[in-house]
Residue frames as a rotation matrix with the C-alpha (Angstrom) as fourth column:
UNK 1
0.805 0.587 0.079 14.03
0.432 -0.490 -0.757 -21.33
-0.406 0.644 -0.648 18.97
UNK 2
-0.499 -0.865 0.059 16.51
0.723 -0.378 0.578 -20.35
-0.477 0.331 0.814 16.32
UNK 3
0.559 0.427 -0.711 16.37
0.153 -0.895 -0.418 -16.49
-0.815 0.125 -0.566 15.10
UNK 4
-0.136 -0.716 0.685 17.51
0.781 0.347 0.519 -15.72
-0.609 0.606 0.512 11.73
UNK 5
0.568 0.641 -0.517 17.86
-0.194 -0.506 -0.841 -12.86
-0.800 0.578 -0.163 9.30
UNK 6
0.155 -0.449 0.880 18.56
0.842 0.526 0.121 -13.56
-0.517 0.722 0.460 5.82
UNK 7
0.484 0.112 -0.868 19.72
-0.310 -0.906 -0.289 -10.98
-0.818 0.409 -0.404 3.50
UNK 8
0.970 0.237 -0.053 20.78
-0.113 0.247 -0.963 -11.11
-0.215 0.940 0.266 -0.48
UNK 9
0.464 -0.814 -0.350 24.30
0.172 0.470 -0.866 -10.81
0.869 0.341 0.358 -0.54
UNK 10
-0.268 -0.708 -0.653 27.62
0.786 0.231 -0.573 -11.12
0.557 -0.667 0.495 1.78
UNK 11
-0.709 -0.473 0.524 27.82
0.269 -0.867 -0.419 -7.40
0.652 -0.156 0.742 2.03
UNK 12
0.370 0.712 0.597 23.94
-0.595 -0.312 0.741 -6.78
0.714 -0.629 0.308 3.60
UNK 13
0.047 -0.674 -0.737 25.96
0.536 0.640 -0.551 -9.12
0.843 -0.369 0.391 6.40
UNK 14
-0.610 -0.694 -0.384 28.04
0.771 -0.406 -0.490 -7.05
0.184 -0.595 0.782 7.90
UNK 15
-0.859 0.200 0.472 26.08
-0.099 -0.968 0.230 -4.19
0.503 0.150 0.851 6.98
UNK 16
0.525 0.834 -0.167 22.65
0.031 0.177 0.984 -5.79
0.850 -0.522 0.067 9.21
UNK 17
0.156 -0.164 -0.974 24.96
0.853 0.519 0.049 -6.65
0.498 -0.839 0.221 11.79
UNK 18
-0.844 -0.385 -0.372 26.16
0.536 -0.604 -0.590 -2.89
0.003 -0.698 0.716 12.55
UNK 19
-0.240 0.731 0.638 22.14
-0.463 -0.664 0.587 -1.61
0.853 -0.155 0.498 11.99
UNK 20
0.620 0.646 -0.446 21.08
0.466 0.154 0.871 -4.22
0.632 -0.748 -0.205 14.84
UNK 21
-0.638 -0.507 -0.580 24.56
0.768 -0.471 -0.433 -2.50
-0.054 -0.722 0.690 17.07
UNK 22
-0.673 0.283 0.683 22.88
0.030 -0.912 0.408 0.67
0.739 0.295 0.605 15.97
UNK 23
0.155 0.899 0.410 19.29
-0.391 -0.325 0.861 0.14
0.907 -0.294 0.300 16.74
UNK 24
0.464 -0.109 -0.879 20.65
0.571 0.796 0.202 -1.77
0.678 -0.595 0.431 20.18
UNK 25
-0.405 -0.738 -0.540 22.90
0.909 -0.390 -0.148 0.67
-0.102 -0.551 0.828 21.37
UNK 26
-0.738 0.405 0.540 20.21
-0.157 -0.881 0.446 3.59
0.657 0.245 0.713 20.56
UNK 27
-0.797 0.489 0.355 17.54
-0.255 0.261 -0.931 1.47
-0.548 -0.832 -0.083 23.08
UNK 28
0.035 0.865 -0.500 15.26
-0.996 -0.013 -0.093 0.77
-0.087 0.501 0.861 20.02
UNK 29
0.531 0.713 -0.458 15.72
-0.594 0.699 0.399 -2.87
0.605 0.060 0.794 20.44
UNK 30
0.968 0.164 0.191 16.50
-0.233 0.871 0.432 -5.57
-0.095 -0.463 0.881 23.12
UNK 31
-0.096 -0.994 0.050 20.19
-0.948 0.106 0.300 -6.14
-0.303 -0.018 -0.953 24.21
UNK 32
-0.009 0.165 0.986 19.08
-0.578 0.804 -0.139 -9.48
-0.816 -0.572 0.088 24.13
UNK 33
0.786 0.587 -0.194 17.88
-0.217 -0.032 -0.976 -9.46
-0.579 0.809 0.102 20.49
UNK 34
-0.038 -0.973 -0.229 21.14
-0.754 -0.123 0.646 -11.61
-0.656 0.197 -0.728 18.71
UNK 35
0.652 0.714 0.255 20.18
-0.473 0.646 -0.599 -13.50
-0.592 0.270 0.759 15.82
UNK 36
-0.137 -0.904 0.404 22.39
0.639 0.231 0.734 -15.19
-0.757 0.359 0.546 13.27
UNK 37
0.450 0.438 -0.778 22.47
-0.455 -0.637 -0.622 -13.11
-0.768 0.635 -0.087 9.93
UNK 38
-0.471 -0.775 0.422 23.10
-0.109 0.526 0.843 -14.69
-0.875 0.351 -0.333 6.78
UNK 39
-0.755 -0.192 -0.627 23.33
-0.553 -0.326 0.766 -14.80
-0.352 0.926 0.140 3.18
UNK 40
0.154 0.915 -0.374 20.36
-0.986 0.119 -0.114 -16.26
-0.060 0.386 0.921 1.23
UNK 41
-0.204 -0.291 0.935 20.90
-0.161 0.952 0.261 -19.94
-0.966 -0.097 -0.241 1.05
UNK 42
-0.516 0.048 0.855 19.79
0.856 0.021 0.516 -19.77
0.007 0.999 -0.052 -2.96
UNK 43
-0.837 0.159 0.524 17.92
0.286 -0.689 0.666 -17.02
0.467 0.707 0.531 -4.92
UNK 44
-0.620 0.772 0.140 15.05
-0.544 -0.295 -0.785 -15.47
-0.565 -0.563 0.603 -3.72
UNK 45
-0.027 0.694 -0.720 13.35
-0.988 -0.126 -0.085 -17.19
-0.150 0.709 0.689 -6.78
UNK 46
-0.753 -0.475 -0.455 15.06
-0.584 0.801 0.130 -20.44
0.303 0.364 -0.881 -6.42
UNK 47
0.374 0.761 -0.530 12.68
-0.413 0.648 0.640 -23.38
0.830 -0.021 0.557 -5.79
UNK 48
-0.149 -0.825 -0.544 15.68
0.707 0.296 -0.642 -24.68
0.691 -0.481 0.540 -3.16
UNK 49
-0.190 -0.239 0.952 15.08
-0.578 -0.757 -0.305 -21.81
0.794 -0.608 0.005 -0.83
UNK 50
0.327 0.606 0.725 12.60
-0.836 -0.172 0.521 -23.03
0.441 -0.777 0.450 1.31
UNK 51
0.765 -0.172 -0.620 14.40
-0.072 0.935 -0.349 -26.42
0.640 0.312 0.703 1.29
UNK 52
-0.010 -1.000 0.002 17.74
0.639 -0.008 -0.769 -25.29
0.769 -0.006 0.639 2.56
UNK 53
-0.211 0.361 0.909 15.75
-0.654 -0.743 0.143 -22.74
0.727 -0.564 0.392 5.10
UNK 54
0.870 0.455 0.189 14.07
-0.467 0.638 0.612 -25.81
0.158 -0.621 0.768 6.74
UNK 55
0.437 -0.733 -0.522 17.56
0.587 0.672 -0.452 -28.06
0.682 -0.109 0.724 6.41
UNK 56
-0.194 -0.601 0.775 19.04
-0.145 -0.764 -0.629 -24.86
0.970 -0.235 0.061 8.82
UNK 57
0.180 0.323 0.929 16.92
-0.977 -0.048 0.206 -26.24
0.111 -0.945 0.307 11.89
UNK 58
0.867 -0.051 -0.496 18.27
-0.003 0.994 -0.109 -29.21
0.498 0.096 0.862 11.42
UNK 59
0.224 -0.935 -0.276 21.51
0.500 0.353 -0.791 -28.32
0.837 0.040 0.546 11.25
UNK 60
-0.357 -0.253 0.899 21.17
-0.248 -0.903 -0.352 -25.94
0.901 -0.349 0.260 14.11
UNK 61
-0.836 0.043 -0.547 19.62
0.427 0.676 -0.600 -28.52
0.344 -0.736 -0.584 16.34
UNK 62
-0.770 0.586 0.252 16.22
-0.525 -0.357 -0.772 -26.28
-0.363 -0.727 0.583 16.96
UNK 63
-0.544 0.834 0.097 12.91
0.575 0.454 -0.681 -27.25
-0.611 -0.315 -0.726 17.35
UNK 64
0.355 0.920 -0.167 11.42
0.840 -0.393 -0.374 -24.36
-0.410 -0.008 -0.912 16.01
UNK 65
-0.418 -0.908 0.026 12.77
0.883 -0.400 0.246 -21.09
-0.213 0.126 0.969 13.58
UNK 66
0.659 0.739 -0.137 11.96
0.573 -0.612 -0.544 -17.26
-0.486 0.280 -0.828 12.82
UNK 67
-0.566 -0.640 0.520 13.31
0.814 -0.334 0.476 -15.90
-0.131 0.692 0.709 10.01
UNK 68
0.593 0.463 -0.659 12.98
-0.188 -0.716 -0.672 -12.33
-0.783 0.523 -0.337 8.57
UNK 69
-0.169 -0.853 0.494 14.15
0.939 0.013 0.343 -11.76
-0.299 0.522 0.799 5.04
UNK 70
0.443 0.149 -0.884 15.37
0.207 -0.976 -0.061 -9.02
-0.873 -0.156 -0.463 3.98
UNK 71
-0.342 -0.779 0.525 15.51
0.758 0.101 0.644 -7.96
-0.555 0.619 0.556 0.60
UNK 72
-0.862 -0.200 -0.466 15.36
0.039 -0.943 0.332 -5.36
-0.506 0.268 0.820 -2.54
UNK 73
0.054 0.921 0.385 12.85
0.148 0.374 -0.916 -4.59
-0.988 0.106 -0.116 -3.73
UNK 74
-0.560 -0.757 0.337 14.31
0.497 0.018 0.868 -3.19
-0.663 0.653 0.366 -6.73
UNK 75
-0.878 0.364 -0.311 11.56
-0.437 -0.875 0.209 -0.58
-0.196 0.320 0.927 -7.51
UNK 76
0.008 0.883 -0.470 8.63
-0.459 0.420 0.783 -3.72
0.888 0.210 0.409 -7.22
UNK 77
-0.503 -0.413 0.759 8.40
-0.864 0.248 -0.438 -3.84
-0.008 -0.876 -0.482 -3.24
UNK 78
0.451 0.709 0.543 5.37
-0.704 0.656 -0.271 -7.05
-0.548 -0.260 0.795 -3.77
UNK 79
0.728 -0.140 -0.671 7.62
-0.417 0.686 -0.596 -8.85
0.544 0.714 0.441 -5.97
UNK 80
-0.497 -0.836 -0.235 10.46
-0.421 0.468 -0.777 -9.32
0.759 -0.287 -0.584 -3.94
UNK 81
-0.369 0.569 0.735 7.70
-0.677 0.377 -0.632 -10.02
-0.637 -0.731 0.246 -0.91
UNK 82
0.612 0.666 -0.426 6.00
-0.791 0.535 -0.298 -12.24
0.029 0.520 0.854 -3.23
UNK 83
0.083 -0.599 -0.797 9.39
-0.561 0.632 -0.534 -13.96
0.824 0.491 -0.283 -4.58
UNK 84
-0.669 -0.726 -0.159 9.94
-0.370 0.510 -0.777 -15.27
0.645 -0.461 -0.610 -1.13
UNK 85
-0.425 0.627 0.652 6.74
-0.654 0.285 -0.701 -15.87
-0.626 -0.724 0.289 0.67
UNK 86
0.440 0.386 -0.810 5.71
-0.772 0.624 -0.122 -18.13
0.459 0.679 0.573 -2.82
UNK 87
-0.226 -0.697 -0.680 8.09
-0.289 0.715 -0.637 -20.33
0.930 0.053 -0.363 -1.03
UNK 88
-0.863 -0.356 -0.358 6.73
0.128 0.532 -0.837 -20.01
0.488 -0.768 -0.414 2.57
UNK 89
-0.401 0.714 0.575 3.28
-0.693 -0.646 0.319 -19.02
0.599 -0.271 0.754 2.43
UNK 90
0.816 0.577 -0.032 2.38
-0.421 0.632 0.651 -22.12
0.396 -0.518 0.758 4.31
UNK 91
-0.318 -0.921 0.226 5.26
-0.806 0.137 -0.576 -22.60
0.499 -0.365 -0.786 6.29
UNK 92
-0.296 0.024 -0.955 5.47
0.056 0.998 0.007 -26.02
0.953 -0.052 -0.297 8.40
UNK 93
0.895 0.389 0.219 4.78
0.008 -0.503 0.865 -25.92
0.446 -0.772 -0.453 12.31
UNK 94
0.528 -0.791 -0.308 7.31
0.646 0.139 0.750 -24.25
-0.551 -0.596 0.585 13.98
UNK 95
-0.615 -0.338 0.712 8.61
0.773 -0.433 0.463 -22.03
0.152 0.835 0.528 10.68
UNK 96
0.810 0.584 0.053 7.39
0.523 -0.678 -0.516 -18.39
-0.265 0.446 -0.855 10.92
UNK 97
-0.283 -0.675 0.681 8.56
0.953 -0.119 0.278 -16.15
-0.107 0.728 0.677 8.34
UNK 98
0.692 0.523 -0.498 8.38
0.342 -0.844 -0.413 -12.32
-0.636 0.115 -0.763 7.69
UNK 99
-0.330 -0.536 0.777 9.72
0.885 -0.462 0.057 -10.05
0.329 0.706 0.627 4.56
UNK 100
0.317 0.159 -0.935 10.93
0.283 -0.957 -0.067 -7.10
-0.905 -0.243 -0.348 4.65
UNK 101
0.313 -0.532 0.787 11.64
0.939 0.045 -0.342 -5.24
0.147 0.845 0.514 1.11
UNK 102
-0.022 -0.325 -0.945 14.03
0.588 -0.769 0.251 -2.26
-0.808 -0.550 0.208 1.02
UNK 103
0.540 0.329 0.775 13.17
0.828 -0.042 -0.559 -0.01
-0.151 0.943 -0.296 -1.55
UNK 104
0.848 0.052 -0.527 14.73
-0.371 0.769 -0.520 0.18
0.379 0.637 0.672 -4.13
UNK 105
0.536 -0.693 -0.482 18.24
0.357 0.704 -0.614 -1.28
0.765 0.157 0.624 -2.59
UNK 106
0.306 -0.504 -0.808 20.25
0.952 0.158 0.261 -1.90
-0.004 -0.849 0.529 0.81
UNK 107
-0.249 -0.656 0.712 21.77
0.808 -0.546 -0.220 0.98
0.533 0.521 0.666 -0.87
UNK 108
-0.019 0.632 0.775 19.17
0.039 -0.774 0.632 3.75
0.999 0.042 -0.010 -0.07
UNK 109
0.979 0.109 -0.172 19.09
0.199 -0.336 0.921 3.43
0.043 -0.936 -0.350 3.79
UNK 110
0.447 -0.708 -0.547 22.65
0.859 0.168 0.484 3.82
-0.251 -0.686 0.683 3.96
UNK 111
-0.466 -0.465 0.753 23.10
0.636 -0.767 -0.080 6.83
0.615 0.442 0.654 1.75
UNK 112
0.230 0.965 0.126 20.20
0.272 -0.188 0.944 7.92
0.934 -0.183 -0.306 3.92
UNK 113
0.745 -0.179 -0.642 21.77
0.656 0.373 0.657 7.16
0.122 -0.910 0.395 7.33
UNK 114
-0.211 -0.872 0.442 24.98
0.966 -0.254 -0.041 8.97
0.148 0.419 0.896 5.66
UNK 115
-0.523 -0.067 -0.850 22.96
0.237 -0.969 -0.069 12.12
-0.819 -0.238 0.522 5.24
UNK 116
-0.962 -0.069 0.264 21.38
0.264 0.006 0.964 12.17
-0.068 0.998 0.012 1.81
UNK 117
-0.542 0.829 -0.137 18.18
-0.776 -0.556 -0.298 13.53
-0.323 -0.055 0.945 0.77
UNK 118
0.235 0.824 0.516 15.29
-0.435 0.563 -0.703 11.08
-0.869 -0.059 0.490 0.66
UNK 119
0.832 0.486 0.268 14.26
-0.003 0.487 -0.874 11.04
-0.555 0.726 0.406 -2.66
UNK 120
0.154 -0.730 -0.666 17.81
-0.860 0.233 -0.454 11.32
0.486 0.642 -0.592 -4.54
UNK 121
-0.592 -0.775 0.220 18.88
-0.791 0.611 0.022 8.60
-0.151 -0.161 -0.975 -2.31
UNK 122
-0.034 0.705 0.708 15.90
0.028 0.709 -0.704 6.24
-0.999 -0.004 -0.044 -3.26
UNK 123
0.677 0.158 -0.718 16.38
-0.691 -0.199 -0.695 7.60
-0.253 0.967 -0.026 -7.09
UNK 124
0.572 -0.653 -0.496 20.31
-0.053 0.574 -0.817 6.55
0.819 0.493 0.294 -7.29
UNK 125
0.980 -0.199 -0.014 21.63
0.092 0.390 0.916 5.45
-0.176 -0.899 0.401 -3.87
UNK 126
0.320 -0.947 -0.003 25.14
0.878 0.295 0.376 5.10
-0.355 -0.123 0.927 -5.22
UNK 127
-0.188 -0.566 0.803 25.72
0.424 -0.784 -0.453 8.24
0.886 0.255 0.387 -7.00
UNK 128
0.415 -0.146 0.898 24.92
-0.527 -0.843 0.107 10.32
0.742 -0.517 -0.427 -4.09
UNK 129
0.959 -0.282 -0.040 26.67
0.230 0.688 0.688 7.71
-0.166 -0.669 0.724 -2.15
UNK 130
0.041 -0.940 0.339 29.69
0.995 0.007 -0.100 8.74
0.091 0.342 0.935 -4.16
UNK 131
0.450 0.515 0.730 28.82
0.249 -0.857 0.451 12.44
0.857 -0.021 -0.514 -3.67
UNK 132
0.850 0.331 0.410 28.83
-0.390 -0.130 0.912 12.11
0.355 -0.935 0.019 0.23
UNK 133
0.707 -0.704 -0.068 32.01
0.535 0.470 0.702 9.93
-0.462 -0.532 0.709 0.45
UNK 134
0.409 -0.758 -0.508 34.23
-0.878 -0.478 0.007 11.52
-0.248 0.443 -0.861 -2.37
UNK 135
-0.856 -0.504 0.118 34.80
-0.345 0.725 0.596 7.86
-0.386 0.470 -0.794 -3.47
UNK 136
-0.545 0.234 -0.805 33.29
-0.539 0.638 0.550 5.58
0.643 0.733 -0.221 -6.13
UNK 137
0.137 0.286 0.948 30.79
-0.757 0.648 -0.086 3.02
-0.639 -0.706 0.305 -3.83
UNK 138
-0.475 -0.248 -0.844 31.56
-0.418 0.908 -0.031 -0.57
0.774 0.338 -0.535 -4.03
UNK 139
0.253 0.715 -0.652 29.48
-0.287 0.699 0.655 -3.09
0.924 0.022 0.382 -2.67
UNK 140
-0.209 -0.536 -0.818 32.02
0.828 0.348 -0.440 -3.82
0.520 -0.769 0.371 0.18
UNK 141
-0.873 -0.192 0.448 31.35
-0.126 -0.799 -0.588 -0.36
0.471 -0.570 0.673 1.58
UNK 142
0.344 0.930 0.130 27.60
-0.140 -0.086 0.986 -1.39
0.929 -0.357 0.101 2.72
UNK 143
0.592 -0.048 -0.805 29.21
0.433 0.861 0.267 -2.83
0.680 -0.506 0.530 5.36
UNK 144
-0.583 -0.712 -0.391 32.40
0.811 -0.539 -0.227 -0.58
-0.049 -0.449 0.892 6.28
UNK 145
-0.794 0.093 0.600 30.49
-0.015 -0.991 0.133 2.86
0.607 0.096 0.789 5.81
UNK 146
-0.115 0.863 -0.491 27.50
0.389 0.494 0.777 1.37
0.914 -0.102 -0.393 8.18
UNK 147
0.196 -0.216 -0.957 29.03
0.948 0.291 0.128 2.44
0.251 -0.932 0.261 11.24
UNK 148
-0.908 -0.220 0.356 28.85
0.392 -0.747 0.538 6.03
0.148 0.628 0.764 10.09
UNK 149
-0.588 0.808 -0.046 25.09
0.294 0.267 0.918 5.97
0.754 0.526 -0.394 9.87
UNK 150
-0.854 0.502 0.141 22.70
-0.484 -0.664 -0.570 8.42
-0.193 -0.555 0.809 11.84
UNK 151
-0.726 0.676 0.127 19.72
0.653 0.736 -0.179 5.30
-0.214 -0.047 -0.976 12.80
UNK 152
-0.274 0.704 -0.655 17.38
0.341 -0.566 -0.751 8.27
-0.899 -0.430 -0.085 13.66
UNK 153
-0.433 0.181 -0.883 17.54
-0.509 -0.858 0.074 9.54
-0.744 0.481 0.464 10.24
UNK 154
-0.732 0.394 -0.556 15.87
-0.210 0.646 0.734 6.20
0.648 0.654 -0.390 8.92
UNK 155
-0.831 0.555 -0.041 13.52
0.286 0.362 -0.887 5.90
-0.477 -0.749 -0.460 11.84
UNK 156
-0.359 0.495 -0.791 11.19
-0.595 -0.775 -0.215 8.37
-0.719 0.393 0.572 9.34
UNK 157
-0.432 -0.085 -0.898 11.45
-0.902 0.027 0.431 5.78
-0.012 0.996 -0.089 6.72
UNK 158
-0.051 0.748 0.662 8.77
-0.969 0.124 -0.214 3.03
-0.242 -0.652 0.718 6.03
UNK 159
0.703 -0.374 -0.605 10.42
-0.132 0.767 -0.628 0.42
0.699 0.521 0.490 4.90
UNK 160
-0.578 -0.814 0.065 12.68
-0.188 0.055 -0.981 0.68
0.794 -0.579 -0.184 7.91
UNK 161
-0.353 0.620 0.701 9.96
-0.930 -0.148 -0.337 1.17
-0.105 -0.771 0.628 10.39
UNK 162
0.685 0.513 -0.517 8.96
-0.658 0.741 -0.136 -2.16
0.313 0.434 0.845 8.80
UNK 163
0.213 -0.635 -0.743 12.23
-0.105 0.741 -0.664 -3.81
0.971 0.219 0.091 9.35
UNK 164
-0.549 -0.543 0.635 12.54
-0.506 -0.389 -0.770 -2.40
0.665 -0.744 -0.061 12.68
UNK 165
0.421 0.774 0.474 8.77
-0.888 0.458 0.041 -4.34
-0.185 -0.438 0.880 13.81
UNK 166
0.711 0.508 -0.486 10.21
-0.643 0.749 -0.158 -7.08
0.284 0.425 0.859 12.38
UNK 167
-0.390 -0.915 -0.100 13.32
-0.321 0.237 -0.917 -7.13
0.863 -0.325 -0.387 14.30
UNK 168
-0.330 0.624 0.708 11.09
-0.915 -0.396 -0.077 -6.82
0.233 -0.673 0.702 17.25
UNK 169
0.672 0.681 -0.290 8.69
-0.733 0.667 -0.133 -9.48
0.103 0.302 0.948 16.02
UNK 170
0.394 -0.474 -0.787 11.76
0.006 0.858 -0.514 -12.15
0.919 0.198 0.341 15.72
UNK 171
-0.674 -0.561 0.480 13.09
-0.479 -0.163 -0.863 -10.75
0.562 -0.812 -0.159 19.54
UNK 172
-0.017 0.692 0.722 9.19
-0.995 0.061 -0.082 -12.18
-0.101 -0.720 0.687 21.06
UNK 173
-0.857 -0.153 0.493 8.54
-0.176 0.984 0.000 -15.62
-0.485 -0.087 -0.870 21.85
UNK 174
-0.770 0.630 -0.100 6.08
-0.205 -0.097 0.974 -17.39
0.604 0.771 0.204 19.67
């Protein structure tokens, strides 16, 4: 059984890999719990997704994969869930698949995590992102500022609580 999460660009990478240290090293999930994490193979819209998803258990030699993605929702959380289950609502045997959508961008838990108030950091994630650091945010910081990030203060949030079951969900056997 291969475990995968997918996220939209490079940066959500790095920046999943230190939330699963986080939520791992806090007891909220499974030392055990070490999936691969990686960039979308095409658009969330692309017709190719589901194509290049399935060609991954090939190339990975399994039998059998669970994927979560994990994208923005970009202020329409059923569209981005839509955009990507249109591709897997009927998934082959062996293929399960869960979405998770952060609303409205990757952005917002980490200004969150940082310290920010809720609803400014769900308004404009990056200005109070610049606020809180005293620098400009660039894309590359999802990642480097991640390790920073107070888990507990997204544990409230339901779009996290979501991502967190679904970490879960991809740690059980099927």
């Amino acid at each position: 059984m291969r475990r995968i999460i997918y996220v939209e660009d490079t940066y959500g990478v790095g920046f999943h890999r230190g939330l699963l240290e986080k939520l791992r090293g806090a007891g909220l999930l499974s030392s055990d719990l070490n999936p691969r994490i990686e960039r979308l193979p095409a658009g969330k819209c692309n017709k190719a997704l589901q194509r290049k998803v399935l060609a991954k258990i090939v190339e990975l030699g399994a039998a059998a994969l669970k994927a979560v993605f994990v994208v923005d929702s970009e202020g329409d959380p059923e569209a981005g869930r839509a955009a990507i289950l249109r591709h897997f609502g009927n998934p082959p045997p062996g293929v399960s698949v869960r979405v998770v959508t952060v609303d409205p961008r990757h952005e917002a838990w980490l200004c969150i995590g940082l310290g920010g108030g809720r609803s400014d950091c769900r308004g404009d994630p990056e200005e109070v992102l610049h606020r809180l650091r005293g620098v400009r945010y660039d894309k590359e910081h999802l990642g480097e500022w991640v390790t920073d990030v107070d888990i507990r203060r997204l544990l409230g949030e339901p779009d996290f609580r979501d991502y967190l079951d679904s970490l879960r969900w991809l740690s059980e056997d099927p």
